[in-house]
N, C-alpha and C positions, 0 to 999 in steps of 0.2 A: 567341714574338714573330713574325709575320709579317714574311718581308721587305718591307724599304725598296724602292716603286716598284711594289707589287705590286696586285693590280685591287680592292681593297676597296673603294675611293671611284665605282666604277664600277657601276650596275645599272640594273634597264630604265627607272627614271628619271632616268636622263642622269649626268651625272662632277661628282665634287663637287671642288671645287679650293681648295685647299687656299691660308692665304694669311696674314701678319705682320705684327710693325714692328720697330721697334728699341727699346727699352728704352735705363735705364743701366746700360751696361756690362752688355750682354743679348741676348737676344729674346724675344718672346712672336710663336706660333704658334697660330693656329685651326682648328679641325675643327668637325666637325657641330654636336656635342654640346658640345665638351669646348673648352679653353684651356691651352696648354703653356706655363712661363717659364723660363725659365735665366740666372740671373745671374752675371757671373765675379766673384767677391770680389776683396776686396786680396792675400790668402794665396795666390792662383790656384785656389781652390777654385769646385768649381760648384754652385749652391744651384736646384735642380727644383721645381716647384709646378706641381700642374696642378686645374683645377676644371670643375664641368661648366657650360653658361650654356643658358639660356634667350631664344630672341629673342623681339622683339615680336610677328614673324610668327607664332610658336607660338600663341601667347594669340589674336590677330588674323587667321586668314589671309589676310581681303583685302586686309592688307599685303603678301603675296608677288604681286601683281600687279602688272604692267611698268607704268613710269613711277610707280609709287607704291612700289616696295622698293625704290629708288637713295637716297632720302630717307633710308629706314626703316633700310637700310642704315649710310648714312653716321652717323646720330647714333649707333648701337650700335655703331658702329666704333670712336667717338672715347668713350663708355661704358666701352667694355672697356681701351680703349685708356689712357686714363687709369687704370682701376682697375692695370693691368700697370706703367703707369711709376710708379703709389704705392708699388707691391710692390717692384718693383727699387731704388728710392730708399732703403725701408726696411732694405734690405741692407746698408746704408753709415752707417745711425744705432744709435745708442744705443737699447735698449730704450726707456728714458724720451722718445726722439725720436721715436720711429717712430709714423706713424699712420694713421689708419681713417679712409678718407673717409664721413663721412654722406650720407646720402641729400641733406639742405640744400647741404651741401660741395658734393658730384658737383653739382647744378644750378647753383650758384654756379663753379665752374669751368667750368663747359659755358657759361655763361653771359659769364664772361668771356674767352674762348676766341672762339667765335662773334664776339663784340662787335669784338675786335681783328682780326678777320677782317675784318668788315663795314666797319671804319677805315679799313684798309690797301687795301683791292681792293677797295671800292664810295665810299665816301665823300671817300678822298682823292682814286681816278682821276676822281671825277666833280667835284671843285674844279679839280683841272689843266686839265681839257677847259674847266670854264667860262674859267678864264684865257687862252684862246687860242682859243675856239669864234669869236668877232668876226673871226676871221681867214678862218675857214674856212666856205664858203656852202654846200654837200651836204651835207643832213644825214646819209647813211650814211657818206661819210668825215667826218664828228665821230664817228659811231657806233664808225668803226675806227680813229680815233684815239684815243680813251677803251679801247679793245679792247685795242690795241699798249701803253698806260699801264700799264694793268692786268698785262700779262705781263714788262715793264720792272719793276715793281715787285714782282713776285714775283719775279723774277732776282735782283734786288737784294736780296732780304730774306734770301733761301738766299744769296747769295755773302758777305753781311755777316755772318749768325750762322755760316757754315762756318768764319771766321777765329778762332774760339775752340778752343781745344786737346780740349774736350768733346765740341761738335758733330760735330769729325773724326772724334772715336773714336765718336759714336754714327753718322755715315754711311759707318763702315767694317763697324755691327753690320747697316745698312742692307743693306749689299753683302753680306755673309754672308748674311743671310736668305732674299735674293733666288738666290743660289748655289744652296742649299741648296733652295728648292721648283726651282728647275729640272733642278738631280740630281735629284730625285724622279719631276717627271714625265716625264724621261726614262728614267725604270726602272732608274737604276742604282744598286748598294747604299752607303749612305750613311757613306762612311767622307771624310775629309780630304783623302787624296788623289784619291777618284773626285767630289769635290765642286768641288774648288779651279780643274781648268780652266775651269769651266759661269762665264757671262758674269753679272755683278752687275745686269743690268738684264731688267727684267720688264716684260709686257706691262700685267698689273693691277693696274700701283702706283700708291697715293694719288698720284705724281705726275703719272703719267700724265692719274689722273683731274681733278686739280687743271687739265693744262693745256685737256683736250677741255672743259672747265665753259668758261677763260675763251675761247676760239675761237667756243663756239657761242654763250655768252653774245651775241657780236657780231649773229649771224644775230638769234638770237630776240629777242632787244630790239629789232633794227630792225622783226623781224615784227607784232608785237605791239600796237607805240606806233604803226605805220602810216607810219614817216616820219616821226611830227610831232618840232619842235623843241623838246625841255623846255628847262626852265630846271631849276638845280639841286639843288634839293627833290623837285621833281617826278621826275626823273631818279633822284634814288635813292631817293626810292618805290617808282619802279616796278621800280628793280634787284632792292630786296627782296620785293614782292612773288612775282617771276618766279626768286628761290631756287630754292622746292623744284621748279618746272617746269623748269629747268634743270638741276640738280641728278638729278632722273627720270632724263630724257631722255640726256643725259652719262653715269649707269649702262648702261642700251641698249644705248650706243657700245660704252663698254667691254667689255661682254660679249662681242657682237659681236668687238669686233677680237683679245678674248683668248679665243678657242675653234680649238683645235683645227685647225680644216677652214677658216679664215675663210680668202677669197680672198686671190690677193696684194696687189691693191689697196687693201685695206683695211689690209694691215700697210704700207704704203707712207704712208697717212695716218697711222698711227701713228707715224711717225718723229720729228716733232716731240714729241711727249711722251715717248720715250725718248731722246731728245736730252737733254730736259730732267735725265733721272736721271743725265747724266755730275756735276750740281752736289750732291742728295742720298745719293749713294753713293758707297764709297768702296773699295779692293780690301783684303778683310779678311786680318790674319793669321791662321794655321792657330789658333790657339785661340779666335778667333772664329768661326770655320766651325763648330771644333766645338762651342762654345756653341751656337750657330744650330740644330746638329745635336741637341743634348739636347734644343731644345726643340721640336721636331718631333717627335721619338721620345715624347716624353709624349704627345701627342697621337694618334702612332699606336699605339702600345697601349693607350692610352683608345679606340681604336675597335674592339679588338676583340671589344669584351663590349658593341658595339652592334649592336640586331639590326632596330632603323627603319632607316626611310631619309633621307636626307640632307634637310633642311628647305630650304637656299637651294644653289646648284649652281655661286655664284661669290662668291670676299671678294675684297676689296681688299687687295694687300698694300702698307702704310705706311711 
């Protein structure tokens, strides 16, 4: 086994980074190739699974081109990411309960997933604005007042589902994860306690990413529509249209502010989207660390009977 922190994700084609989410009562872990889970049963036992995946970009590659693999990204994120929370669920059922998503299933969840997406943070923020746009004559601040909605309403939606006893325990598996890649890429060996002082918050978390979407969302809708005033049909028309351009563009960012070498000003701009992960994460106990920890370690010994090279060089961690 190769130590924990050591330069395998590193070669003349640049550092792959390594990157999660939370499960229940879990985590699942990604690398190159491969997929790590670790789920903690009721018994306290820990149940490992790791499998290898395949992106779109492989089959595709001019899906790995900027502004067109933030998209390609995101849906394989939520892909995998689903298939992980089936698995983990599965651990808490009866044989005769547990199940296999089909291929129809997976596009009907992705399906209704997205939809309640497009409800919450496109369709409702753009009813609110219409109910109070008569007040307000510029149309960029309607613009940043439908913006400001938008991230009220995400605040709101993490501060309401946090209040369930589940959700805490899953934004404490949250905080682990995030622990846990930042022991890593700081080279140090991954035990409980070399993991536990490292900060819960990460630069390339779905949240982060969630908040640079709605900020810029603001710019590029004003850019776009030209100033003009829709009405509200129109308005989230054009919000969906401008998804996956937004969506692009908002990977970029993130990349950007999560490498390495990035200036300080850009981690400065960052602040606000780590702001945001004090609401989705939470400081895990030590047997959630070391869940976090199994399931990374599946993932780095699955790398090392890989002799390619890293296909994408940044995930999102969830």
């Amino acid at each position: 086994m190769r130590p924990a922190g050591s330069k395998k994700g590193v070669n003349r084609m640049g550092k792959f980074y390594y990157g999660g989410q939370a499960v229940m009562e879990g985590v699942m872990m990604r690398g190159p190739k491969t997929i790590g889970i670790a789920v903690r049963k009721e018994d306290n036992s820990l149940v490992t699974h790791k499998e290898n995946v395949k992106t779109f970009s492989d089959r595709y590659p001019i899906l790995k081109r900027p502004f067109i693999r933030g998209t390609v990204a995101l849906v394989e994120s939520l892909i995998i990411g689903t298939k992980a929370l089936t698995f983990s669920a599965n651990q808490f059922a009866s044989e005769d309960e547990q199940e296999q998503l089909t291929p129809k299933e997976m596009v009907l969840t992705l399906g209704l997933s997205f939809g309640l997406a497009i409800l919450l943070f496109i369709v409702l923020p753009a009813f609110l604005t219409r109910l109070i746009e008569h007040a307000i004559t510029n149309t960029m601040l309607i613009n940043l007042t439908e913006g400001l909605i938008k991230l009220a309403v995400f605040i709101l939606y993490i501060v309401a589902i946090s209040l369930t006893p589940d959700i805490k325990r899953f934004f404490q598996y949250h905080g682990a994860e995030h622990k846990v890649i930042n022991a890593y890429e700081a080279g140090v060996e991954l035990t409980v306690e070399n993991v536990r002082p490292h900060t819960r918050y990460h630069m390339r978390c779905g949240t982060n990413f969630i908040t640079i979407v709605l900020v810029l969302n603001i710019f590029i809708f004003t850019l776009v529509t030209g100033g003009a005033r829709l009405t509200f049909f129109p308005r989230v028309g054009a919000h969906l249209l401008l998804m996956p351009i937004v969506a692009g563009i908002s990977y970029e960012v993130l990349k950007y502010l999560g490498k390495d070498d990035s200036p300080k000003w850009a981690k400065v701009l960052a602040r606000p989207g780590l702001a945001t992960q004090a609401l989705t994460t939470r400081e895990p106990d030590d047997g959630q660390i070391e869940t976090a920890i199994a399931a990374l370690m599946e993932v780095l010994e699955a790398d090392q009977s890989l002799d390619e090279k890293p296909q994408q060089k940044s995930q999102l961690t969830l």
